[in-house]
TORPA-4810 file (N, C-alpha, C, O; in nm, 3 decimals):
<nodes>
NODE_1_8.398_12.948_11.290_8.504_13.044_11.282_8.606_13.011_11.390_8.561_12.984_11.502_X
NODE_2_8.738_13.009_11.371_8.852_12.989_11.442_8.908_13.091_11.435_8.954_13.134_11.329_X
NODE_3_8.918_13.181_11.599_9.039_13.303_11.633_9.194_13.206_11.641_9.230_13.105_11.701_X
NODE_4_9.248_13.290_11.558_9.400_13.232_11.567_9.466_13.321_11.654_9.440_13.437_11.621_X
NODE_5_9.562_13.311_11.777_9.591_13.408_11.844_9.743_13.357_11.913_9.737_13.273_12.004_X
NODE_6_9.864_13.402_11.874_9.984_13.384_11.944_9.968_13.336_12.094_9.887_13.377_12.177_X
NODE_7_10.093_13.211_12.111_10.070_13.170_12.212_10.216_13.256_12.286_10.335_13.228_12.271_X
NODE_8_10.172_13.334_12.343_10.322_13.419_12.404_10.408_13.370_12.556_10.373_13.317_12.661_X
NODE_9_10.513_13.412_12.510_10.576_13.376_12.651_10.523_13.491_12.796_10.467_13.600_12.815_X
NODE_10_10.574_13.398_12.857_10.509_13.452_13.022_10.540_13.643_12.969_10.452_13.719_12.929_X
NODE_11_10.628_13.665_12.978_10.717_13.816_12.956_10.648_13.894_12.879_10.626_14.012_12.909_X
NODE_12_10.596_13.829_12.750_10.523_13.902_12.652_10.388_13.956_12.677_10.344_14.068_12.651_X
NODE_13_10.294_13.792_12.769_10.181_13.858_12.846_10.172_13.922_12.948_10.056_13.961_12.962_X
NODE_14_10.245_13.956_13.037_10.225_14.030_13.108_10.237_14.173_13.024_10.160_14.253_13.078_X
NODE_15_10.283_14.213_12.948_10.285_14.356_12.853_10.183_14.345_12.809_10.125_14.453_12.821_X
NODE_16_10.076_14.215_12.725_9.945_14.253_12.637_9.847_14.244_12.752_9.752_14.322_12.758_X
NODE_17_9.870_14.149_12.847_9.736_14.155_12.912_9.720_14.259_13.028_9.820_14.312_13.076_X
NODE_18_9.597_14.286_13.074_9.541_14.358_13.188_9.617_14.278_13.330_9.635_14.158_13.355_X
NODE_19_9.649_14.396_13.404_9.731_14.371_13.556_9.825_14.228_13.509_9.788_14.122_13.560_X
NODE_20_9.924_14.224_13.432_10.041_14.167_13.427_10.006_13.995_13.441_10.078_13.913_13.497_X
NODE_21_9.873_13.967_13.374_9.805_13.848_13.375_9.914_13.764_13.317_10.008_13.816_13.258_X
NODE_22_9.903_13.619_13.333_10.016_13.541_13.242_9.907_13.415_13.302_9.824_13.404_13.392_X
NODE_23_9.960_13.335_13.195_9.851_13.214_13.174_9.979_13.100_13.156_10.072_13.124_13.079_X
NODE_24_9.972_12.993_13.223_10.005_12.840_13.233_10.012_12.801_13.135_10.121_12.778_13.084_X
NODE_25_9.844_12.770_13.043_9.846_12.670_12.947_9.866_12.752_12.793_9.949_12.841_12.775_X
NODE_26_9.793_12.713_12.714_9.747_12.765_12.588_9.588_12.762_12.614_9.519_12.851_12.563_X
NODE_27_9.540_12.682_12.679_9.405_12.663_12.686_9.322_12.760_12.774_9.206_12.792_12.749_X
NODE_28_9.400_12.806_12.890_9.371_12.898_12.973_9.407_13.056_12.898_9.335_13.155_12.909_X
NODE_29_9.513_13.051_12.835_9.512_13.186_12.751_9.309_13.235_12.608_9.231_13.326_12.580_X
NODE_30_9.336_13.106_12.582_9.190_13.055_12.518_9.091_13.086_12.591_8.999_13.141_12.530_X
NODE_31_9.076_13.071_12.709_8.926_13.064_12.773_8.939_13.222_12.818_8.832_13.281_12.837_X
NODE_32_9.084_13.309_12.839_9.027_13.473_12.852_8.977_13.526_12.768_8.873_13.590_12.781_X
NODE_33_9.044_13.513_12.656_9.045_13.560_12.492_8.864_13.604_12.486_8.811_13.715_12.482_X
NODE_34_8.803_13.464_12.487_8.677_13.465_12.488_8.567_13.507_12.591_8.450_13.544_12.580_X
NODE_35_8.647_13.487_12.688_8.540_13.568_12.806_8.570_13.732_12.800_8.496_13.820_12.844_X
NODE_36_8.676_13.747_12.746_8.711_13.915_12.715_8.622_13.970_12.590_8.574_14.081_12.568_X
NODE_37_8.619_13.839_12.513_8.528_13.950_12.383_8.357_13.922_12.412_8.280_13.999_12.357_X
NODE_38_8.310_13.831_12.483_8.193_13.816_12.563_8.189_13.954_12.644_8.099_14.038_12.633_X
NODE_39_8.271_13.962_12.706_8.232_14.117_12.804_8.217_14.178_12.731_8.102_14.221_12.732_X
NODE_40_8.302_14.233_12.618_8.316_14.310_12.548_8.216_14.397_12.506_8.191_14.517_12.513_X
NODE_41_8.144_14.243_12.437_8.063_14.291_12.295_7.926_14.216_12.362_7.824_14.260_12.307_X
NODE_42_7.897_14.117_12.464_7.760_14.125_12.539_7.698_14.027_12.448_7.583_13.988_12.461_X
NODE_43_7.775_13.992_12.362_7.730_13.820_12.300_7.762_13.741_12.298_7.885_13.749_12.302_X
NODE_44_7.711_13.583_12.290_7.757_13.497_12.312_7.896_13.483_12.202_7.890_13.514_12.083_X
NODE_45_8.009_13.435_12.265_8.114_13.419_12.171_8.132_13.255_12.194_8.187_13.224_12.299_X
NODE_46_8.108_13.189_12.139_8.154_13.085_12.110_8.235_13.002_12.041_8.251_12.880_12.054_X
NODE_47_8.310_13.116_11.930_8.407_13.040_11.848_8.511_13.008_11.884_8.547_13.056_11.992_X
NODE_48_8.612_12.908_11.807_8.678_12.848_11.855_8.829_12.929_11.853_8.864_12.993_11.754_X
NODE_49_8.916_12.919_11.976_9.018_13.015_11.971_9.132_12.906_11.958_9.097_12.790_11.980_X
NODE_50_9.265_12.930_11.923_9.364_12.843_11.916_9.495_12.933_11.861_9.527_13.004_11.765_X
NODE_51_9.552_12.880_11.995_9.735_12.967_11.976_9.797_12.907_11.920_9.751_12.794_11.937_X
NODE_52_9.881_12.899_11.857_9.987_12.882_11.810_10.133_12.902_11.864_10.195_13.008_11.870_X
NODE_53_10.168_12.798_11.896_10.333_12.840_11.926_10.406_12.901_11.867_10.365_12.924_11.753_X
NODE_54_10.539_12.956_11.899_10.599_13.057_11.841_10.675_12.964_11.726_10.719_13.017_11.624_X
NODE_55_10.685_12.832_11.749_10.753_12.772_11.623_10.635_12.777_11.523_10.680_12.752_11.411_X
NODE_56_10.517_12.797_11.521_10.405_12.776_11.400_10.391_12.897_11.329_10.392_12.917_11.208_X
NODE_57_10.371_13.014_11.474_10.375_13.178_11.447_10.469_13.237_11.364_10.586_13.203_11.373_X
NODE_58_10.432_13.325_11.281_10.513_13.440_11.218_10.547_13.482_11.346_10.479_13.483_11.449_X
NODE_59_10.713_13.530_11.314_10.752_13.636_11.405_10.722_13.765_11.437_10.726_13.835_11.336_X
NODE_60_10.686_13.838_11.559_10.563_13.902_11.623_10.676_14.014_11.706_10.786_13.981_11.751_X
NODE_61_10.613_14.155_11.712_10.693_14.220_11.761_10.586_14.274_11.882_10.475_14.293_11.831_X
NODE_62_10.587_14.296_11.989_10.506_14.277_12.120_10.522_14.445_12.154_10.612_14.498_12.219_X
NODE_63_10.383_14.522_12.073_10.388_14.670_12.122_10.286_14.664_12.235_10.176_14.611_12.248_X
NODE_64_10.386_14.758_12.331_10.354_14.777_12.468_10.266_14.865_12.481_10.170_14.842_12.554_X
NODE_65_10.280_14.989_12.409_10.180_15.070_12.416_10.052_15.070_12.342_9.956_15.140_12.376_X
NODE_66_10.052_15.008_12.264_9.889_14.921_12.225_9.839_14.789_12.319_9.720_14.773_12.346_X
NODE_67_9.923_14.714_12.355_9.863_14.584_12.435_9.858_14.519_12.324_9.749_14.462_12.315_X
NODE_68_9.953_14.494_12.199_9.939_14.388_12.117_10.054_14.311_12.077_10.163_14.351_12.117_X
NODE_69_10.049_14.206_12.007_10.149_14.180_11.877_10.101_14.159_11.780_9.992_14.106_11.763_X
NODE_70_10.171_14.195_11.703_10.191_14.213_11.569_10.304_14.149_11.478_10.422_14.140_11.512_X
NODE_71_10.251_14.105_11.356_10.330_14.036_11.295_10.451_14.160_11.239_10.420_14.276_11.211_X
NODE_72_10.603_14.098_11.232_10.709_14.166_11.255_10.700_14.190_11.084_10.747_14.296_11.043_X
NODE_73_10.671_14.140_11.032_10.705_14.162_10.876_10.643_14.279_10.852_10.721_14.364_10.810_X
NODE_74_10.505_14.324_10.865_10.453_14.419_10.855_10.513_14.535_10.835_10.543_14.603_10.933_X
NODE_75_10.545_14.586_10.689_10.611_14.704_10.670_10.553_14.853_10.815_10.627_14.927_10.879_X
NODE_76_10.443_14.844_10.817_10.364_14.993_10.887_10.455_14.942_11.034_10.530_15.035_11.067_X
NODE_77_10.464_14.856_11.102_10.487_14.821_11.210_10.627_14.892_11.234_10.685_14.925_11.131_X
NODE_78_10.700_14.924_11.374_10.793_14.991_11.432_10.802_14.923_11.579_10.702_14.906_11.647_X
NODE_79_10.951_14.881_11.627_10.913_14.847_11.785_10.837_14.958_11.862_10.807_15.061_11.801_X
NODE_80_10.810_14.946_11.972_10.755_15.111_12.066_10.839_15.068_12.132_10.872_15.126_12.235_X
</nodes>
């Protein structure tokens, strides 16, 4: 199984992640992803994670008050 997960700009992660985290690589965004759902859920997570740049990504609207993005097409979706 492969998590597909936006590779965001510095600006964007500091809004999704915990204490205004921002990550260097794509690979280092990868290795939280998975140590976050390891804490999480207390099992081994081993699948494979991989971002996507914003040229590969659907365009993504970055709600602040969830800690997510979301794909912008999404009729239900609204900026916050």
């Amino acid at each position: 199984m492969t998590l597909v997960i936006p590779w965001l700009a510095a600006a964007d992660q500091e809004m999704i992640f915990p204490n205004n985290q921002t990550f260097e690589t794509p690979e280092a965004q990868e290795q939280f992803v998975r140590a976050w759902a390891r804490k999480r859920t207390g099992m081994p997570c081993d699948f494979k994670a991989r971002c996507l740049s914003c040229c590969c990504a659907p365009p993504a609207v970055t709600a602040v008050r969830t800690r997510s993005a979301v794909p912008a097409n999404n009729a239900g979706v609204r900026a916050w």
